[in-house]
C-alpha positions in Angstrom: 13.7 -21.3 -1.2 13.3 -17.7 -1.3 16.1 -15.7 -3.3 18.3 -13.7 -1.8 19.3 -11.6 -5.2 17.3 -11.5 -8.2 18.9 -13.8 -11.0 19.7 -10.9 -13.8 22.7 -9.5 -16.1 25.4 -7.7 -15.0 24.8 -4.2 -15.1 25.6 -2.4 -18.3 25.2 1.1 -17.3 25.7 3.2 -14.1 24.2 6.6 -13.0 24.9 8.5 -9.9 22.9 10.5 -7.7 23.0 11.5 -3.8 18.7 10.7 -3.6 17.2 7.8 -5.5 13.8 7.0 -5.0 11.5 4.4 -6.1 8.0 5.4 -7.1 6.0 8.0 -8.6 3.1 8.0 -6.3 2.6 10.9 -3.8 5.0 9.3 -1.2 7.5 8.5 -4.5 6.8 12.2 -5.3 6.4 14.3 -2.5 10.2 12.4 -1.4 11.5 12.8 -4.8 10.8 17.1 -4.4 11.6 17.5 -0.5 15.0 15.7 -1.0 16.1 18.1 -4.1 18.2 20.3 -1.8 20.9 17.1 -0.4 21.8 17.0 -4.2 21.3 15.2 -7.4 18.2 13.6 -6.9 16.8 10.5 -9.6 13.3 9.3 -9.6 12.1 5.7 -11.0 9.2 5.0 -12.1 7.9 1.1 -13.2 5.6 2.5 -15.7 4.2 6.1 -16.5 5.0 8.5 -13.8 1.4 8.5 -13.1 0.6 5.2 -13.4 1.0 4.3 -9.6 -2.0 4.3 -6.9 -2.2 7.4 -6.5 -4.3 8.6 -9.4 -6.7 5.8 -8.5 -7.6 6.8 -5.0 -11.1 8.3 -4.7 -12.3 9.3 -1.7 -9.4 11.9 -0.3 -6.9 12.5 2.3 -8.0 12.4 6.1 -7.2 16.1 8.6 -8.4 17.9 11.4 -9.5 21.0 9.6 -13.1 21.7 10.9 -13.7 24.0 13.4 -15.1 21.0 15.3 -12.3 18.7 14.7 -8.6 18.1 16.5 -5.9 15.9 15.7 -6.6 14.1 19.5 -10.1 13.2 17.8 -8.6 12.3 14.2 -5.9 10.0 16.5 -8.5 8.4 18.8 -10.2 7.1 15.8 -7.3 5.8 13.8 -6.2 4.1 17.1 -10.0 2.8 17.5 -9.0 1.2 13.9 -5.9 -0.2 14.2 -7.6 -2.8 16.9 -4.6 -2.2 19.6 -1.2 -2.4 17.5 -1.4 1.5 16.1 2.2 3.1 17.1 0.5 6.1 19.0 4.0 8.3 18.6 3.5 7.4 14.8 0.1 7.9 14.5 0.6 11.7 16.6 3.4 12.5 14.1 0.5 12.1 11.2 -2.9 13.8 13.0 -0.7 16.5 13.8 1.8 17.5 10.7 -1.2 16.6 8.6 -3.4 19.4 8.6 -0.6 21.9 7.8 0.8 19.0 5.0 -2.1 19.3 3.4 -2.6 22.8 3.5 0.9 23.0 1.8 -0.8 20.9 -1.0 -3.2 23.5 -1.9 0.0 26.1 -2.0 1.0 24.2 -4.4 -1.8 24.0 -6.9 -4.0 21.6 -5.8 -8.0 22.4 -6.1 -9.9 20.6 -3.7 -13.5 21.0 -3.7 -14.9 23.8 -1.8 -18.5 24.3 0.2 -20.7 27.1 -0.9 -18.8 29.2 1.7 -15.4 29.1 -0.2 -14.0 26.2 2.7 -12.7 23.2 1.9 -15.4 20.4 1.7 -15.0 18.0 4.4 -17.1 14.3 3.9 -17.1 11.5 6.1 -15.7 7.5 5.9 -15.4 4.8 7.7 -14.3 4.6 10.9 -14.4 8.4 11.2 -16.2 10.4 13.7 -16.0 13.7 12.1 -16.0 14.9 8.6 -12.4 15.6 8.0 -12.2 14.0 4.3 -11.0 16.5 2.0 -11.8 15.6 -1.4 -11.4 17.1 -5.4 -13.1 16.7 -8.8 -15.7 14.7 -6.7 -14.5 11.7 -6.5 -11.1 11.9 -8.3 -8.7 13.2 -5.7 -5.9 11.2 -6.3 -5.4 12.0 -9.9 -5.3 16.0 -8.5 -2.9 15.3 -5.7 -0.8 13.6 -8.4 -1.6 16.7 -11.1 -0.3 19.1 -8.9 2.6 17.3 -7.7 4.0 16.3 -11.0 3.7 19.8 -12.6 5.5 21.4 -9.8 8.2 18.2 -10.5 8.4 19.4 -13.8 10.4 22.0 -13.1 12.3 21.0 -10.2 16.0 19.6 -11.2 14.2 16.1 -10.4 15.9 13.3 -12.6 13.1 11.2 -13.8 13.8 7.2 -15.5 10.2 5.7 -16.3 9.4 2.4 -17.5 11.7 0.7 -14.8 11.8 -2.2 -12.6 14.1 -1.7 -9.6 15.6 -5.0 -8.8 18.1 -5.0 -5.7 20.0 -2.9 -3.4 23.3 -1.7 -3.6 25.3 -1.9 -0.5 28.9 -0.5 0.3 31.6 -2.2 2.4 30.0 -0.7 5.7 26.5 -3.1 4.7 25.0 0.7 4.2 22.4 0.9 1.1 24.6 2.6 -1.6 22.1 2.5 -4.8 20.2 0.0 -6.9 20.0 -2.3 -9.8 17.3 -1.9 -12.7 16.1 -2.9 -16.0 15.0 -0.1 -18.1 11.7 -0.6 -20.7 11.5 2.9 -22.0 12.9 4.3 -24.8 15.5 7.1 -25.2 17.1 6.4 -21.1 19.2 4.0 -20.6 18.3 0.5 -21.9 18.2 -3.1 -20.3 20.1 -3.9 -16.9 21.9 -0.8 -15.0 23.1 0.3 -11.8 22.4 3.5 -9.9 25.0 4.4 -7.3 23.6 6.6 -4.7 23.9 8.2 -0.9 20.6 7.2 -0.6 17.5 4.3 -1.6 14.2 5.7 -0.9 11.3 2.9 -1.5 8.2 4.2 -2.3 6.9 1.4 -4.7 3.0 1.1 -3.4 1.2 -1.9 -2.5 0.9 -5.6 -3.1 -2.3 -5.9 -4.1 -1.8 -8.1 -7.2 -0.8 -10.8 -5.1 -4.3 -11.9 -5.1 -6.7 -12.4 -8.2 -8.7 -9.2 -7.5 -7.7 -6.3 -6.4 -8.3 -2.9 -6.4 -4.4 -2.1 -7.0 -3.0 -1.3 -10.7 -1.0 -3.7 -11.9 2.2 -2.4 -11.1 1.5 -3.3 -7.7 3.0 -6.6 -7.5 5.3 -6.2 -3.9 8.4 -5.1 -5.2 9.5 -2.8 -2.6 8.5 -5.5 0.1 10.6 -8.2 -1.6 13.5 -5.9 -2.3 14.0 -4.8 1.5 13.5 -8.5 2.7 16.5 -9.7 -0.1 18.6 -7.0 1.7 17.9 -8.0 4.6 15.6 -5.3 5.7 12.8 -6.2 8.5 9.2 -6.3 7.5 6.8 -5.9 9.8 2.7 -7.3 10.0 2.2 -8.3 6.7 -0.9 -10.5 7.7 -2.5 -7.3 7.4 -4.2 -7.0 4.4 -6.9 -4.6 4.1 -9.6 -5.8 2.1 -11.8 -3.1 0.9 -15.6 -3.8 1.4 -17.2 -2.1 -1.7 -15.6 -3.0 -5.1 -17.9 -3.2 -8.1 -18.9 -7.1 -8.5 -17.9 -8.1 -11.7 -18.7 -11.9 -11.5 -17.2 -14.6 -10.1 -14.9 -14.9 -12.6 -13.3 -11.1 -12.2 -9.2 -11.4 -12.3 -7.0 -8.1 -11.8 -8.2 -4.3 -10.9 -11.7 -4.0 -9.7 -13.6 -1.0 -9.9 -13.6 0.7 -6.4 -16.7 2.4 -5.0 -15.6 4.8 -2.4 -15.8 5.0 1.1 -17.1 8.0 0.5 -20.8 7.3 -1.1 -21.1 5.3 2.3 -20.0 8.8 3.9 -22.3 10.8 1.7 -25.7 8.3 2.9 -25.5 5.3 1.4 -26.4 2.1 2.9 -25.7 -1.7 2.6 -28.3 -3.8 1.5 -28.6 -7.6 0.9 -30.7 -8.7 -1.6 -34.2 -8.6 0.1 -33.1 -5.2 0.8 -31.9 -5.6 4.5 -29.5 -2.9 5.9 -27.4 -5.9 7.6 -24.8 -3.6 9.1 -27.2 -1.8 11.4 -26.9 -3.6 14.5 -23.3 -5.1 14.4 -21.4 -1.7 14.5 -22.8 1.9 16.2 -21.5 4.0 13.0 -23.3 0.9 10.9 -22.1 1.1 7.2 -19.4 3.4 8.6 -17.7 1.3 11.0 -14.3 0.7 10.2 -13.2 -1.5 7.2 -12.5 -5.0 8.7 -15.5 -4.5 10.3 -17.6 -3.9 7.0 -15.6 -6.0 5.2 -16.3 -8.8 7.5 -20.3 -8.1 7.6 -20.3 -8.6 3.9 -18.4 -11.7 3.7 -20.8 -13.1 6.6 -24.3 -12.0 5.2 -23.0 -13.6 1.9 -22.5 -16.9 3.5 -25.9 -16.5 5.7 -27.6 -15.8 2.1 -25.6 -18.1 -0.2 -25.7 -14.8 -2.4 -22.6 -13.9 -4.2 -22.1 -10.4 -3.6 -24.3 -7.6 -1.2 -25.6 -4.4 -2.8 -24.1 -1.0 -2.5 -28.0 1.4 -2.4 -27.4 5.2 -3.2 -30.5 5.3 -5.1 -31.7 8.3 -2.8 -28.7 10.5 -4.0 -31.0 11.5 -7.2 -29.1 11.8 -10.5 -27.5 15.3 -9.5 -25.8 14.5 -6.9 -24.0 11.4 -8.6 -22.8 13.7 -11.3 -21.5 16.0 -9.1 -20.3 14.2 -6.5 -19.3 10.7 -7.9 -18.5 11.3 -11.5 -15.7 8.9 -11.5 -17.9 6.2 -10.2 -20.9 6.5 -11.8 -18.7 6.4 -14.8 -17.2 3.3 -14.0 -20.7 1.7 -13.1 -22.0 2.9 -16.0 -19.2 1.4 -18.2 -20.5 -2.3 -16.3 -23.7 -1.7 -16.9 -25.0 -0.6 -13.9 -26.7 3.2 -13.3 -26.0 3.9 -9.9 -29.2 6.4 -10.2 -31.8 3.7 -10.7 -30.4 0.8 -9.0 -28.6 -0.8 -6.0 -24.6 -1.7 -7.0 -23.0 -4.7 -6.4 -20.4 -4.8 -4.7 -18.0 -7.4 -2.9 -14.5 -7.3 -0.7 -11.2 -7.3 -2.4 -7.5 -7.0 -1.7 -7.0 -3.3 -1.6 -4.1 -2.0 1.1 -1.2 -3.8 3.0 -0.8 -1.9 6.4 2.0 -3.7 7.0 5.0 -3.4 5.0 9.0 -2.6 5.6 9.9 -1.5 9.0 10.5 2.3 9.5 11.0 4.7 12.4 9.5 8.1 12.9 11.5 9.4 9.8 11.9 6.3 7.4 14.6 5.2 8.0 14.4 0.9 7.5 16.6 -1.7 9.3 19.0 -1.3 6.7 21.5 2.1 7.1 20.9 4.2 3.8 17.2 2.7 3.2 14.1 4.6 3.8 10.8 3.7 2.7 7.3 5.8 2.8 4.0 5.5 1.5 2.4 2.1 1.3 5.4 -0.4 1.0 6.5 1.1 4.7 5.4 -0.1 7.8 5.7 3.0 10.1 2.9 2.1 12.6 0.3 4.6 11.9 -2.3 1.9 10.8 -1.7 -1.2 13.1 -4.5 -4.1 12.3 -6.5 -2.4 10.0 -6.0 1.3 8.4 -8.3 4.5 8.9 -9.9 5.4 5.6 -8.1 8.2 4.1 -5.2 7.7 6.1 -2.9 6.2 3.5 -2.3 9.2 1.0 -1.7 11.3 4.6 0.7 8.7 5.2 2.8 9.3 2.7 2.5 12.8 2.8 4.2 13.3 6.1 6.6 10.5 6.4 7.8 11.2 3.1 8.7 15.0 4.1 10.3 13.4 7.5 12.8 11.8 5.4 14.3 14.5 3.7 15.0 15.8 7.1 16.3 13.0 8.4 19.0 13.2 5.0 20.4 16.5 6.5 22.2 14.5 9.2 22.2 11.3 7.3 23.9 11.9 4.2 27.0 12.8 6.5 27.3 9.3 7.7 26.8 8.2 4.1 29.8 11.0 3.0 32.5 9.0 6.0 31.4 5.7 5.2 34.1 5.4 1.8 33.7 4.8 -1.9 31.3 2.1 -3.0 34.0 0.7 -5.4 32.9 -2.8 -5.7 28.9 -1.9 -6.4 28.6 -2.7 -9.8 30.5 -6.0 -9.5 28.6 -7.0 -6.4 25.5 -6.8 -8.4 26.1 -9.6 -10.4 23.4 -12.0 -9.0 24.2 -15.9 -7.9 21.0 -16.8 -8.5 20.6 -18.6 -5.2 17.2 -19.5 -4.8 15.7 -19.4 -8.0 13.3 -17.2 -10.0 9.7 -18.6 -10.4 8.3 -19.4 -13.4 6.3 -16.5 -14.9 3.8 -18.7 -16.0 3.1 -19.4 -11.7 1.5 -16.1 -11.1 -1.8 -17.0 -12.0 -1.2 -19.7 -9.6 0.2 -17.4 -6.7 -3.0 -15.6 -6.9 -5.3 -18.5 -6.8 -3.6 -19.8 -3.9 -3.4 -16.7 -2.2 -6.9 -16.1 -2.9 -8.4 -19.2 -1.7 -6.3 -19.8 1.2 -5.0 -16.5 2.4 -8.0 -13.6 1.8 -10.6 -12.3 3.6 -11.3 -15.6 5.4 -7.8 -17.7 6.5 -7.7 -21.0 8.9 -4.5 -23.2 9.5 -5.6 -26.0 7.3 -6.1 -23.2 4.6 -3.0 -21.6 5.1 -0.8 -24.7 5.8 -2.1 -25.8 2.1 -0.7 -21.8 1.0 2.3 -22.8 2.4 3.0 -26.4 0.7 1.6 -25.1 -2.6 3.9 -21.9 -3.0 6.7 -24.2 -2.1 6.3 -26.7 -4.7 5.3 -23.8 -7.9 7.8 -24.0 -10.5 11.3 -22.4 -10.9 13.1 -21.4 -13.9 11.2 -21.1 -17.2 12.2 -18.4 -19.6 14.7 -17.1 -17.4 15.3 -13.4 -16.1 13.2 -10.9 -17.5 10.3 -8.7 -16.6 7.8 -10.9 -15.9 10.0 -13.3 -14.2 11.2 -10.7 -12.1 7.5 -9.8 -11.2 6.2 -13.1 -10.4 9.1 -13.7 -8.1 8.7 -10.7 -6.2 4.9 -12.0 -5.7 6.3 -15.6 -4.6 8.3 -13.5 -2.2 5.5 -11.1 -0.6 3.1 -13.8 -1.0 4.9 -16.5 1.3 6.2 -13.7 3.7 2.2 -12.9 3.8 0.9 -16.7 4.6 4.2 -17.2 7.2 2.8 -14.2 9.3 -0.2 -15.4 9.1 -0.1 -18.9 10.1 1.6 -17.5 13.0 -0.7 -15.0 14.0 -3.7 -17.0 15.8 -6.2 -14.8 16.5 -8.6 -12.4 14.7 -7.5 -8.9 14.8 -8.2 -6.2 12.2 -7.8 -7.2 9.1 -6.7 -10.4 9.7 -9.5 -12.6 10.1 -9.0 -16.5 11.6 -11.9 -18.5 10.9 -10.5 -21.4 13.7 -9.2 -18.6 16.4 -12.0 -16.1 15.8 -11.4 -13.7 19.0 -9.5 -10.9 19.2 -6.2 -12.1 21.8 -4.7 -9.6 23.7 -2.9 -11.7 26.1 -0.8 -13.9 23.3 -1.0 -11.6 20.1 -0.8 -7.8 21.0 2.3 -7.4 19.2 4.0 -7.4 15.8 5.0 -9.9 13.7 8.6 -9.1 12.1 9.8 -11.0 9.0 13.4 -11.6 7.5 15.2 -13.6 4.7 18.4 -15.0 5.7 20.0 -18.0 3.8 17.4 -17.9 1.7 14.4 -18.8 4.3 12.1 -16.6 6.0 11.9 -16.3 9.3 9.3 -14.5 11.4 9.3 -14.0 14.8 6.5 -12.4 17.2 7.6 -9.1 19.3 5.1 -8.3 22.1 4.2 -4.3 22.7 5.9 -3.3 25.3 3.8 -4.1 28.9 2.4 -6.9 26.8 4.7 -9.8 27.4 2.7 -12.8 28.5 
């Protein structure tokens, strides 16, 4: 049983705004500013405000800005990666509001790297044809994107709450989102369990990452947007489709948590893929080799480790020289460094872990969810751009420009929010029943080793049939609600929505990789997968593209 409320204490504090978003990353932020004009506008945060994935992300933000580029060339190869189920209006809305988004970045403050001419330095990923991967600080662009966004939100009017766990949505009488619960950590806000009443709920919570052992994700990224929209009854669309990044520093076998990513973007910059008798084993399986897209890499990894018995493949920028990895890399050779490994003077080790959901909550072409009132942006939405498997460098684009699309869909929006009546039952209506149970903290250990074993890079029915059994049968109750509760719940959620879709899904296809159905079906699976709770059971239902309804 899946619960349909989170099992917490009655609110014991209320705020009001017209805009409340969820999330401090640069969907959470970019929202939180372009909404400031509808009104009183709050911003919660689950830890610091910078805390989110953001500040983690490495290797930049994907746009046609070279001479030599368009955004028909920067579509064509994020439809090449999403293997067939892109949304090509979607993924036109980003290649072509993306260059100017950007742009409008760099108005306001942020300093990406330059070429010796004074023009934006442009690098190549995965899956790329071009070099349109505008990066700062070397390898630290997220932490400058999320700089310059939070000083311009210092002084904006924006209400900030940090420290926060957002637990359910308000509705009104009219089933329209109307605000949210949340229990507050911080000190000097409001304390414990409290409701916001608002016109608006914008989710912009991140990823799920933590639903496995290793994971590039922070650990706030534990699925709460996902499992919020399903409890309101929200869709949620393709969550089989788990991007598994292919070069995270190797730790050992026994690495739990956030892994050390090593960017796309040393690939971009020259480096290759080794095994350990110092084969380049991608050359051969893909045109673009190291730089085919990420399943594809991903996949090649995972394979030549089985052909080897070896347990990770090696990551060989030995050729950069010691200058370049201090200028271009600092981050990462850091971080290597820190492990005991020097990037300069030998090959890194690297292996596939969870690292980006391309599926997520349901939106249209300006956020707007299944649910009137509810918008969502940045990682926890599902707005089609990425389809099977996401373009490198896509995903802080992403929330760039869908986040700006929903303040403009609030001009007209928060007029149907303005007829639709007082919310005067809120507050008591989020007094939870319970219904369903929350899971023991002491399971999420256990939610990752399941998910890890049975539903990650490699998934077969047997596998994912024992996901299903196992997450059933993990413990409910324990210490009751609280934080960690809360948390591990929310994974029990995402992680069971995650093994549904992909049980159902029985093909390979982007990131989603079937070891008994290992061909790409076109004919039975070009379509999405959309998931719901009702009555406390997930249900998930195939919807074929349209033309595609064999």
């Amino acid at each position: 049983m899946i619960p349909s409320v989170l099992d917490a204490p009655a609110p014991g504090w209320t705020a009001d705004a017209d805009v409340v978003v969820i999330g401090s990353g640069i969907a959470g932020l970019v929202a939180a500013l372009r909404c400031r004009p509808h009104g009183r506008v709050l911003l919660v945060t689950k830890a610091l405000l910078d805390a989110g994935s953001t500040r983690w992300a490495q290797g930049g933000i994907a746009s046609a800005l070279a001479p030599d580029d368009t955004p028909d060339d920067h579509l064509a190869d994020t439809l090449t990666a999403g293997v067939g189920l892109c949304d090509e209006a979607a993924v036109r809305v980003l290649v072509t509001e993306g260059p100017d988004a950007v742009l409008g970045l760099i108005e306001l403050g942020a300093a990406f790297d330059r070429a010796g001419d004074g023009e934006i330095a442009l690098t190549r990923e995965g899956g790329h044809h071009r070099r349109r991967i505008a990066h700062a600080g070397g390898d630290a662009t997220g932490a400058e994107i999320s700089r310059a966004l939070l000083a311009e939100l210092k002084d904006s009017g924006v209400e900030v709450i940090e420290h926060a766990l957002v637990l359910d949505l308000l509705k009104d009488a009219a089933g329209r989102a109307a605000g949210v619960t949340l229990h507050v950590m911080g000190e000097g806000q409001p304390h414990g369990v409290g409701a916001v009443r608002a016109r608006a709920v914008v989710l912009a919570t991140g990823g799920l990452g933590q639903v496995f052992s290793a994971t590039t994700n922070p650990e706030v990224s534990t699925g709460d947007g996902v499992a919020l929209a399903l409890r309101a009854g929200a869709a949620v669309t393709d969550l089989e489709f788990v991007q598994f990044h292919p070069t995270p520093l190797w730790l050992g076998a026994d690495a739990r948590g956030q892994q050390p990513l090593i960017s796309e973007a040393v690939r971009g910059e020259g480096a290759h893929l080794v095994d350990h008798s110092g084969e380049r084993f991608m050359v051969g399986r893909h045109e673009l080799a190291e730089l085919a897209p990420r399943d594809v890499v991903a996949k090649g990894i995972m394979n030549r480790m089985r052909e080897t018995g070896e347990p990770c493949m090696l990551l060989d920028g030995r050729h950069f020289g010691a200058a370049m990895w201090e200028r271009r890399f600092p981050t990462i050779l850091a971080a290597c460094r820190h492990h005991g490994i020097d990037p300069v003077t030998e090959p890194i080790p690297v292996v596939p872990a969870a690292h980006y959901s391309s599926g997520g909550v349901r939106t249209d072409l300006y956020g707007r969810t299944t649910v009137p009132g509810l918008y969502a942006c940045g990682e926890v939405a599902c707005t089609g751009v990425h389809g099977a498997n996401r373009l490198a460098s896509n995903s802080l684009l992403e929330g760039l420009v869908f986040a700006a699309r929903i303040a403009t869909a609030l001009t007209d929006d928060l007029a149907a929010a303005d007829s639709a009546g007082p919310a005067d039952t809120l507050v008591a209506d989020a007094v939870a029943t319970g219904v369903g149970g929350l899971v023991d903290p002491g399971a999420r250990g256990e939610i990752q080793r399941i998910m890890t074993s049975f539903a990650g890079v490699l998934r077969s029915a047997e596998g994912l049939d024992a996901a299903a059994r196992e997450l059933a049968a993990l413990p409910r109750g324990g210490t009751g609600p609280g934080v960690e509760a809360w948390e591990a719940t929310n994974l029990h959620t995402v992680a069971s929505a995650i093994v549904a879709a992909a049980r159902l899904r029985e093909e390979t296809r982007g990131s989603h990789w079937r070891q008994d159905f290992p061909e790409r079906s076109d004919g039975r699976w070009r379509g999405h997968l959309v998931t719901r709770l009702a009555g406390n059971v997930l249900t998930t239902a195939y919807e074929p593209l349209e033309g595609n309804d064999e």
